[in-house]
C-alpha positions in Angstrom: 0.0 0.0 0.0 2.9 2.3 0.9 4.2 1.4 -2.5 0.9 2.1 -4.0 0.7 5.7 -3.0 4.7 6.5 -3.0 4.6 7.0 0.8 8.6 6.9 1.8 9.1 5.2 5.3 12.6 4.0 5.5 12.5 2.5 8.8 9.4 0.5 7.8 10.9 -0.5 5.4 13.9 -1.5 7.0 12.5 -3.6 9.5 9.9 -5.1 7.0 13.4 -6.1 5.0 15.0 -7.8 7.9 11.4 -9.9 8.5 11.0 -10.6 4.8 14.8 -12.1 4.3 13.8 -14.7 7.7 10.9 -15.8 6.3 11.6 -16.3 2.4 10.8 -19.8 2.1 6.9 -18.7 2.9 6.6 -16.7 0.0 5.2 -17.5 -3.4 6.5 -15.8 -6.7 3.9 -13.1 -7.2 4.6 -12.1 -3.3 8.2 -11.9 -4.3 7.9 -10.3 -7.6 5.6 -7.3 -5.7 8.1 -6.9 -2.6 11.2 -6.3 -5.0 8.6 -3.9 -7.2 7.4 -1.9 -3.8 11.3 -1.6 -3.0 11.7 0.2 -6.3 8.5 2.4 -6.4 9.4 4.4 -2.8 13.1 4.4 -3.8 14.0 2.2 -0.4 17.3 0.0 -1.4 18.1 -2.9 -0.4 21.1 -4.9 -1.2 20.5 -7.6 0.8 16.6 -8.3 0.7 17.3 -7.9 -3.3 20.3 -10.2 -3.0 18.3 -12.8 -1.3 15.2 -12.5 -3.2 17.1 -13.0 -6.6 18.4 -16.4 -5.8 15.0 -17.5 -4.2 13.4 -16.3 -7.5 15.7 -18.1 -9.7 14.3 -21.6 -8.5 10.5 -20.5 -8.7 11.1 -18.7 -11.6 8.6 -21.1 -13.3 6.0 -20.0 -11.3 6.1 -16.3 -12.3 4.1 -15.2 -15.5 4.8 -12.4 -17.7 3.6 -9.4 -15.7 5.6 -10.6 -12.4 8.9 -11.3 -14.5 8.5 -8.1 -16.3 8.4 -6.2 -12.8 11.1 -7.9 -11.0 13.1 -6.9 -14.0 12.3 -3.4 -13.8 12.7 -3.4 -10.0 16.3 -4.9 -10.3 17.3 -2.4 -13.5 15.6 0.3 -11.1 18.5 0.1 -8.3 20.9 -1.3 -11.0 21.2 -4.0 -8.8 23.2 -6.4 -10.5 21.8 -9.9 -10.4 23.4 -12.0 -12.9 22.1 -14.9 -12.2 18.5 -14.1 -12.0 18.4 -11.9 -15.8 19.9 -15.0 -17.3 17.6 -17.2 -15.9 14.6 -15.2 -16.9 16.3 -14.1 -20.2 16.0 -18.0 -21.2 12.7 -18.1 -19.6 11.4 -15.1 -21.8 13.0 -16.5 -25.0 10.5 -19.4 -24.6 7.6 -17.4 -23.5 7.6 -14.4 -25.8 4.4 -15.1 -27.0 2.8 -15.0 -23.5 4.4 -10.6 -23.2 2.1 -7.6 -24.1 3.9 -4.9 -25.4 4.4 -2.9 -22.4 6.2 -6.2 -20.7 8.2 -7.2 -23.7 9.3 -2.7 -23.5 
């Protein structure tokens, strides 16, 4: 909701970071894909939780569809948090799936 409206709270979002990075294993890909996104819309880094999430993503990578890779890309080019591992991964992944991008996701 914060991310929603643009509302800033750094030390919200600071603790919700530490919380988030200790309980990874309980989130799906679309939560995921949306906390990385949030990040990125107020302007919060953070290397860590973005770190974390990236290698978590990689194995349910499958899971996400078009719209939630498209905005975990953007998130990650955002910061220009470098993450390797996770744009190969979902470069292949796209290269199979083109057909299932709009335009504004394939942009």
């Amino acid at each position: 909701a914060f991310a929603k409206v643009k509302r800033r709270s750094p030390e919200l979002f600071n603790f919700m970071q530490i919380k988030i990075i200790l309980n990874l294993d309980t989130f799906n890909s679309q939560t995921m894909a949306n906390i990385v996104w949030a990040y990125a819309t107020v302007g919060h880094k953070a290397p860590e939780l973005f770190d974390a999430l990236s290698e978590k993503t990689i194995y349910k990578l499958d899971e996400l569809n078009s719209q939630e890779l498209a905005n975990a890309v953007w998130a990650y080019a955002t910061f220009g948090h470098k993450a390797p591992g996770l744009f190969d991964a979902i470069s292949e992944k796209a290269i199979y799936n083109l057909d299932a991008f709009n335009s504004q996701e394939l942009a």
